[in-house]
SEMILO-115458 format. One line per 4 residues: number of its first residue (from 1); their letters; for each residue x, y, z negated of C-alpha. Coordinates in nm, 3 decimals. Layout:
% residues N
NUM> a> X,Y,Z  ...
END
This chain:
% residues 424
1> xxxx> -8.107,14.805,-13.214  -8.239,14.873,-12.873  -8.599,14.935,-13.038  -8.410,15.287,-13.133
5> xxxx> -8.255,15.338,-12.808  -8.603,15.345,-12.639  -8.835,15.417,-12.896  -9.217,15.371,-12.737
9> xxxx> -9.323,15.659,-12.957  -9.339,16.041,-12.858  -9.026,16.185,-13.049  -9.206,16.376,-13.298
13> xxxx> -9.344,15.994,-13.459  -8.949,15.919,-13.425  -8.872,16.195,-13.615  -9.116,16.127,-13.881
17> xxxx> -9.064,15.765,-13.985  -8.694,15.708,-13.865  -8.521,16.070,-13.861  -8.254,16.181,-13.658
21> xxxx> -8.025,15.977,-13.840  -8.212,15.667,-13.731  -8.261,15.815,-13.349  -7.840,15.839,-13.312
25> xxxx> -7.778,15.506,-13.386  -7.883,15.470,-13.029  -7.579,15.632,-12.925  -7.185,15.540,-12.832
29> xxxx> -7.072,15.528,-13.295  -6.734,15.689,-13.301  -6.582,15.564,-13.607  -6.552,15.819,-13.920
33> xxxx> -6.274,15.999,-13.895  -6.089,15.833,-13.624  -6.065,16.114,-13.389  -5.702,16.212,-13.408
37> xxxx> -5.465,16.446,-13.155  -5.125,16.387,-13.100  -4.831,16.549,-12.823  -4.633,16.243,-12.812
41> xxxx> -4.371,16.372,-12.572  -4.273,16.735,-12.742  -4.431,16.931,-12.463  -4.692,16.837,-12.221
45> xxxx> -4.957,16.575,-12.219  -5.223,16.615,-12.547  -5.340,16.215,-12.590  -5.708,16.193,-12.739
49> xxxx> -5.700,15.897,-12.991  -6.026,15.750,-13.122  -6.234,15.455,-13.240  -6.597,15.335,-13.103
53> xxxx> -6.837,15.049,-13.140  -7.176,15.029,-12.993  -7.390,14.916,-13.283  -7.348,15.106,-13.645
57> xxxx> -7.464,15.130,-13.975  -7.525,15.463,-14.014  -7.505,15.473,-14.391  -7.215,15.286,-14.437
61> xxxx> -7.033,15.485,-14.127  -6.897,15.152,-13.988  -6.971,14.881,-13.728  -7.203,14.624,-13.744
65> xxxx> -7.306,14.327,-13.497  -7.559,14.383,-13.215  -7.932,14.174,-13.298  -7.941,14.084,-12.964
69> xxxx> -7.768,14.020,-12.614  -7.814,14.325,-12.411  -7.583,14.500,-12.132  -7.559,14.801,-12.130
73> xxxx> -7.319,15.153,-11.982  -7.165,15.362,-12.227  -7.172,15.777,-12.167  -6.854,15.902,-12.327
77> xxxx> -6.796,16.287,-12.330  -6.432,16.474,-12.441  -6.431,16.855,-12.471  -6.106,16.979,-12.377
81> xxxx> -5.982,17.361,-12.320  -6.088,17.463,-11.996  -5.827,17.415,-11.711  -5.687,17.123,-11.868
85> xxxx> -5.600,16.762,-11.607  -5.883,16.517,-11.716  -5.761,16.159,-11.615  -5.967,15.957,-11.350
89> xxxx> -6.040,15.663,-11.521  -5.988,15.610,-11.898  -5.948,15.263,-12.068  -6.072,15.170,-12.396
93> xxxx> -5.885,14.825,-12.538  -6.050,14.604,-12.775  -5.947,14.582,-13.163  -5.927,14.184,-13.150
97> xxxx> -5.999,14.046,-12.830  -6.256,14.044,-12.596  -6.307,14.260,-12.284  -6.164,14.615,-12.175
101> xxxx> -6.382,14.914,-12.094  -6.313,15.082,-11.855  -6.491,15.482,-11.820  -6.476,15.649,-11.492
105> xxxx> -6.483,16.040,-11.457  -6.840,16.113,-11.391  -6.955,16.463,-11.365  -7.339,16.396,-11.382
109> xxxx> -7.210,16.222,-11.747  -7.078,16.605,-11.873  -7.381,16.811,-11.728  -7.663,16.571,-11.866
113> xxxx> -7.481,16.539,-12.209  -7.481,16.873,-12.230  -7.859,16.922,-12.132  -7.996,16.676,-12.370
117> xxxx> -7.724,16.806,-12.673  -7.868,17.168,-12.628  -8.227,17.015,-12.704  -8.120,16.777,-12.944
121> xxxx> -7.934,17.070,-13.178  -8.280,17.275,-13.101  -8.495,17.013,-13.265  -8.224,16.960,-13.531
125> xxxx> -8.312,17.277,-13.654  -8.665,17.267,-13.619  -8.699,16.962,-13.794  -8.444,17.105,-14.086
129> xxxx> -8.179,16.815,-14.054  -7.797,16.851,-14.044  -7.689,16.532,-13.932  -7.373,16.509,-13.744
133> xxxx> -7.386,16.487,-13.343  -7.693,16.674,-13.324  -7.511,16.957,-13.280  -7.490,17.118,-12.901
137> xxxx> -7.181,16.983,-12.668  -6.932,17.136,-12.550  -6.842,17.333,-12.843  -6.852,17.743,-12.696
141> xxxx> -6.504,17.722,-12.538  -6.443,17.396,-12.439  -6.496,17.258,-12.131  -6.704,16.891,-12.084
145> xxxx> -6.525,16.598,-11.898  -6.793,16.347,-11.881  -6.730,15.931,-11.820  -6.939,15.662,-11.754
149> xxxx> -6.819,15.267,-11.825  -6.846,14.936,-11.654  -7.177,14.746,-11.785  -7.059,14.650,-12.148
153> xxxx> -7.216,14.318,-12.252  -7.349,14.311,-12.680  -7.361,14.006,-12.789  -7.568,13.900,-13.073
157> xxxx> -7.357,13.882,-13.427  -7.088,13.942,-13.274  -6.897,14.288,-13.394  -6.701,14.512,-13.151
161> xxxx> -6.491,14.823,-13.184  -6.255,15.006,-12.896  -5.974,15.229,-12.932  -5.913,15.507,-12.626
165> xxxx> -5.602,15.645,-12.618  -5.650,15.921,-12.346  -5.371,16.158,-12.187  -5.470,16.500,-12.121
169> xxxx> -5.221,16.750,-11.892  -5.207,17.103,-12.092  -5.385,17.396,-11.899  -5.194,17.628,-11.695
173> xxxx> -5.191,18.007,-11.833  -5.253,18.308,-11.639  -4.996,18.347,-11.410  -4.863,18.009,-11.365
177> xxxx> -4.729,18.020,-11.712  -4.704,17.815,-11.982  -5.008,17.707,-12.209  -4.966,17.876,-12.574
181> xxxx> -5.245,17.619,-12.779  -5.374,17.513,-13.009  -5.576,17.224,-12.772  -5.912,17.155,-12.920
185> xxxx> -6.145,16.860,-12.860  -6.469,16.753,-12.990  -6.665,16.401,-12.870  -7.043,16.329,-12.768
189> xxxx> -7.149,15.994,-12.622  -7.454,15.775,-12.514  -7.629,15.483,-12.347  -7.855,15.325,-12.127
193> xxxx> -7.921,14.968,-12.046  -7.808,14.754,-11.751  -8.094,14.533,-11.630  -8.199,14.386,-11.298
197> xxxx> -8.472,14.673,-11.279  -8.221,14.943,-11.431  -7.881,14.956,-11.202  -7.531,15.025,-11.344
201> xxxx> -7.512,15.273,-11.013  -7.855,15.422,-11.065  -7.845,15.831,-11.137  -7.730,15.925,-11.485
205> xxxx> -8.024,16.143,-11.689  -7.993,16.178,-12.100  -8.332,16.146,-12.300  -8.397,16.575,-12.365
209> xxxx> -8.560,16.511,-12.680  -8.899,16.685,-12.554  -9.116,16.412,-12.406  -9.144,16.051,-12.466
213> xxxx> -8.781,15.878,-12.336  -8.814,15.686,-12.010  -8.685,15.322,-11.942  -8.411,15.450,-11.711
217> xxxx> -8.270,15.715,-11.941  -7.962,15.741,-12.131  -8.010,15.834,-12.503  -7.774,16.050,-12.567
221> xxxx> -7.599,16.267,-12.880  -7.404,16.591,-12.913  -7.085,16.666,-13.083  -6.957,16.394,-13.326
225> xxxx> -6.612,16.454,-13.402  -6.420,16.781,-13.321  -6.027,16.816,-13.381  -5.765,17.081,-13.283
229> xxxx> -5.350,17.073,-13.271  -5.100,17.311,-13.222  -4.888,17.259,-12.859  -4.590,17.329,-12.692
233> xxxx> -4.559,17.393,-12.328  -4.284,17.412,-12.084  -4.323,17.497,-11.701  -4.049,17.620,-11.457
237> xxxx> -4.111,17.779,-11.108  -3.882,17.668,-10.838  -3.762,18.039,-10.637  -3.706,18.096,-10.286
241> xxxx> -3.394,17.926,-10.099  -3.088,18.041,-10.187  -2.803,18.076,-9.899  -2.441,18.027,-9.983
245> xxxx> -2.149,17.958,-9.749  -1.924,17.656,-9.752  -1.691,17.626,-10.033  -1.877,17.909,-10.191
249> xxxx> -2.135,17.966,-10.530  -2.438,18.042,-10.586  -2.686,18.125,-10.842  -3.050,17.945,-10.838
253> xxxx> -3.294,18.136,-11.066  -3.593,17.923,-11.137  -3.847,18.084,-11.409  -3.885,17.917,-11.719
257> xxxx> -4.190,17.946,-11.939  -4.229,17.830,-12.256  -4.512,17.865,-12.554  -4.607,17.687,-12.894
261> xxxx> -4.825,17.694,-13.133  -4.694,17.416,-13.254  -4.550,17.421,-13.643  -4.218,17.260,-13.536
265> xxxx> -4.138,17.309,-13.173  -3.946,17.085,-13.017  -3.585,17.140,-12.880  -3.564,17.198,-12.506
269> xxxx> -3.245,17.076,-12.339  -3.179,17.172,-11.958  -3.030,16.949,-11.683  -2.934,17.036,-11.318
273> xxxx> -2.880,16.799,-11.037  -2.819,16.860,-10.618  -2.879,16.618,-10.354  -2.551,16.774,-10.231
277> xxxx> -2.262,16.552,-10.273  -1.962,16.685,-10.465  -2.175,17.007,-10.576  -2.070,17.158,-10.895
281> xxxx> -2.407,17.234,-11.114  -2.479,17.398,-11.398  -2.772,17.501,-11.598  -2.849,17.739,-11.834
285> xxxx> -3.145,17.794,-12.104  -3.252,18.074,-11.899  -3.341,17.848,-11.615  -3.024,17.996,-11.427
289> xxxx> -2.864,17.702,-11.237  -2.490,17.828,-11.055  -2.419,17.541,-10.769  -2.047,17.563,-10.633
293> xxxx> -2.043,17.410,-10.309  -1.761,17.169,-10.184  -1.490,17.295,-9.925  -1.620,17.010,-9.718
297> xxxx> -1.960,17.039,-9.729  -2.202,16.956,-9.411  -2.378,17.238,-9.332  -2.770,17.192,-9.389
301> xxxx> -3.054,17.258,-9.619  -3.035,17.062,-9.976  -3.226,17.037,-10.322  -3.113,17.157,-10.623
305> xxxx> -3.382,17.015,-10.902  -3.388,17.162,-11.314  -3.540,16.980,-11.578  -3.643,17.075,-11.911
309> xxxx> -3.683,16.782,-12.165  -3.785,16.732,-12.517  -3.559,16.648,-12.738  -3.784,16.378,-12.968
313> xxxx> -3.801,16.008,-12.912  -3.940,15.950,-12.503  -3.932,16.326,-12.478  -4.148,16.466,-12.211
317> xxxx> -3.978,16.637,-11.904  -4.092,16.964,-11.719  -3.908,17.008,-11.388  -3.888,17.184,-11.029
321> xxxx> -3.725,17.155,-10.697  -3.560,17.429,-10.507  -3.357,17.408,-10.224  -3.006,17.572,-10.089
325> xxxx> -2.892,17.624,-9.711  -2.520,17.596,-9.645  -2.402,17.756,-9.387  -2.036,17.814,-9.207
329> xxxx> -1.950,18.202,-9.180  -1.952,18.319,-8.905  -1.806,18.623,-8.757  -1.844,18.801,-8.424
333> xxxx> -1.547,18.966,-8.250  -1.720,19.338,-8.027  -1.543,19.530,-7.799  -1.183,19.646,-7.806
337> xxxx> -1.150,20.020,-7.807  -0.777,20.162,-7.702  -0.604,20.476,-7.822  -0.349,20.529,-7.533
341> xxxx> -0.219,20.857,-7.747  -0.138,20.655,-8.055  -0.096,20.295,-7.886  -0.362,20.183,-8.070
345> xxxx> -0.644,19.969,-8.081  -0.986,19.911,-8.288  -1.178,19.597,-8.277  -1.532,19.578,-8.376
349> xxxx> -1.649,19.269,-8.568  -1.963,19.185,-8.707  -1.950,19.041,-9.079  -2.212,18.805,-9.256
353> xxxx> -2.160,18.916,-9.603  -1.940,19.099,-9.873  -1.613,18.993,-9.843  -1.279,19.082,-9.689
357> xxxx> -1.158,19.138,-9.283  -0.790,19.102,-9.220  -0.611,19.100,-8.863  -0.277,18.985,-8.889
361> xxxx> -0.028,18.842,-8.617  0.312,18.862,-8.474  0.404,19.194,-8.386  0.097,19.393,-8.528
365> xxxx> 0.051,19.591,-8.889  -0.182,19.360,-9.135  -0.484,19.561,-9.187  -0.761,19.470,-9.416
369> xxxx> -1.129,19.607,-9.426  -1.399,19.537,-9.704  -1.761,19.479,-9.662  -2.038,19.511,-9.911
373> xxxx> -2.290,19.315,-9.749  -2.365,19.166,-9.390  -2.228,19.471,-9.147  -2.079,19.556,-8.828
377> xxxx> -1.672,19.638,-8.947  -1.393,19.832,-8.729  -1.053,19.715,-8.771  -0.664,19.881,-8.642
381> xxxx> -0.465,19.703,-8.469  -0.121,19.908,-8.432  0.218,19.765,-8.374  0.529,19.703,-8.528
385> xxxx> 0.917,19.637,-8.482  0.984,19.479,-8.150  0.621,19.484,-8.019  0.609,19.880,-8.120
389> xxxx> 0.943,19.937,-7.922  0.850,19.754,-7.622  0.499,19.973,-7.612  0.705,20.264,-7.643
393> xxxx> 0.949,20.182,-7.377  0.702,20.023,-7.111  0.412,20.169,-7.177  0.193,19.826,-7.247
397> xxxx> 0.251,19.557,-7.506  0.049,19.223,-7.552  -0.079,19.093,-7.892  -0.240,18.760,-8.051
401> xxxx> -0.442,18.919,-8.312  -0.540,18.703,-8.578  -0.877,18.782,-8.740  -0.991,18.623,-9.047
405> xxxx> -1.272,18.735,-9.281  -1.312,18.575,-9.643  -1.655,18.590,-9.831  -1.686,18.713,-10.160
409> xxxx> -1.793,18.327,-10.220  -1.712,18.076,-9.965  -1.422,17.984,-9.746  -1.266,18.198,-9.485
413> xxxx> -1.343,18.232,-9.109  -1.081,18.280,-8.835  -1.076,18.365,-8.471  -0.780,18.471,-8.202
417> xxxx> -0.801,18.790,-7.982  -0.594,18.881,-7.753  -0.525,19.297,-7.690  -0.324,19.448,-7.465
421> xxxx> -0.203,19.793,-7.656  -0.116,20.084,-7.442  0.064,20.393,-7.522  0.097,20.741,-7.264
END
């Protein structure tokens, strides 16, 4: 066969006594109809499932042995939607022994099969033929991943077909959202031969279909096999840290995405974890995680992580990481302010959140003050029974004021202050 994958005649003598037909059998063969799409896990990953040999019978649209030893480097090209994670390196595995192929992302594959397909579609139509993989890749769309394998040794009589089972990661959407499908792909191939005067590193450049091919040139085909599925596609955004106090809760709020076009979507089910010990989490479908925070807590920075999984056999995950500071409250006792005329006093403290101030102690009125948020408070400290009588009498009395201020969410905070009330 490698008479037809460099033909000594100008291309319009090709075209004549062989045909187009004839011309492709140069070319990567992917098997009839076994181009196939599947989203194993639920959501994620699309895998690109197909069959190849390197010598075919074109009329019977199967494999047949090579008439010769030759080695020679297989151009494989996948159109995918644009955007989506093309892996390095793809592996194709032999159907009963022999050697694995191994492809290599190759850009100058993808722009040269793309060159040579938009020529080879052109003289398609000139010459009036509709033979499949003449026709221009990528499909309008689609974006080209090109590869380009190890040298891939024929031997003569000897038959040999691959299967590729490739993993491609979904696009993101606008936005950082999910991708909504369908994912479409179509295949084009080709291939050159490996010989002491014709390196497996040497530039790759497709035959164009215009001038007579050279010895170092790749003969090439357009689109062979195009498929499409219907996805589903989860991604959740991790928000900024969240601060809560010791013993206290709060609420994480990552964004959740989803989108299908899938027929049957798969279940989602949500799971929560924290690196911090004894945490409380919870998640909900709306990608709301609430973390209660032990009593005992060490204050510090921690990670609070949400998955989303599948629920089908080895369902795929979607997750993301935020993170939580604990923190102690702290409070901040000001200056003491007397009221000689009333035998009062007012102490300024300086709150960290909502919550509630109280001073309490022996001989002094409890008093309680309420904060909506993080603010400097004033609290009364007046006397009582013996305490009030002895102001009264002597003019001076000494207090231990207790101050204590409890968050809205989070334990309490004390200190002691010591005020000497007066009264003229």
């Amino acid at each position: 066969m490698s008479r037809l994958r460099h033909p000594a005649k100008p291309l319009i003598l090709l075209l004549a006594f062989a045909g187009l037909a004839a011309a492709l059998s140069g070319c990567v063969y992917f098997k009839a109809q076994s181009l196939s799409l599947s989203q194993p896990g639920g959501i994620g990953s699309v895998r690109v499932h197909f069959v190849f040999c390197t010598e075919p019978e074109v009329e019977k649209a199967t494999c047949e042995p090579p008439e010769e030893n030759t080695e020679v480097q297989l151009l494989l090209g996948i159109a995918v939607p644009p955007g989506s994670v093309a892996p390095t390196t793809i592996t194709a595995s032999p159907a009963s022994g022999g050697t694995p192929i191994v492809f290599t992302r190759n850009d100058e594959v993808a722009t040269e099969l793309a060159a040579s397909s938009g020529n080879l579609e052109q003289v398609a139509k000139e010459a009036e033929e509709e033979i499949e993989g003449t026709q221009a890749w990528p499909p309008a769309g689609l974006q080209g991943v090109g590869y380009l394998s190890d040298a891939v040794r024929e031997t003569d009589g000897l038959t040999q077909e691959w299967t590729v089972d490739a993993d491609f990661g979904l696009p993101t959407a606008a936005g950082g959202g999910a991708f909504a499908g369908p994912f479409a792909t179509a295949l084009a191939g080709g291939e050159r031969v490996v010989s002491p005067s014709q390196s497996a590193s040497r530039p790759v450049r497709c035959f164009r279909f215009k001038e007579p091919p050279q010895e170092s040139e790749a003969f090439c085909a357009g689109t062979s096999q195009r498929r499409e599925i219907g996805t589903s596609d989860l991604r959740i955004a991790a928000p900024a840290v969240a601060n809560v106090f010791v013993g206290g809760q709060v609420p994480v709020a990552f964004g959740v995405s989803f989108a299908s076009s899938a027929p049957t979507p798969a279940a989602i089910a949500y799971t929560a974890t924290s690196t911090l010990k004894g945490a409380k989490v919870a998640a909900a479908s709306n990608g709301k995680v609430t973390v209660t925070v032990p009593k005992n807590a060490k204050p510090g920075t921690y990670e609070v992580t949400l998955t989303g999984t599948a629920q089908v056999p080895n369902g795929a995950s979607s997750s993301a990481v935020a993170k939580i500071k604990v923190t102690k409250p702290k409070i901040k006792l000001g200056a003491v302010k007397l009221n000689k005329a009333k035998g009062t006093a007012t102490l300024s403290v300086k709150v960290p959140s909502a919550g509630t101030l109280t001073a309490t102690g022996k001989g002094i009125v409890k008093a309680k003050k309420k904060a909506k948020k993080a603010k400097k408070l004033t609290i009364t400290i007046k006397a009582k029974g013996a305490t009030k009588a002895k102001l009264e009498e002597s003019g001076k009395a000494k207090v231990k004021a207790k101050i204590s201020f409890k968050p809205s969410s989070g334990i309490a905070v004390k200190k002691t202050k010591s005020i000497t009330l007066k009264q003229s």
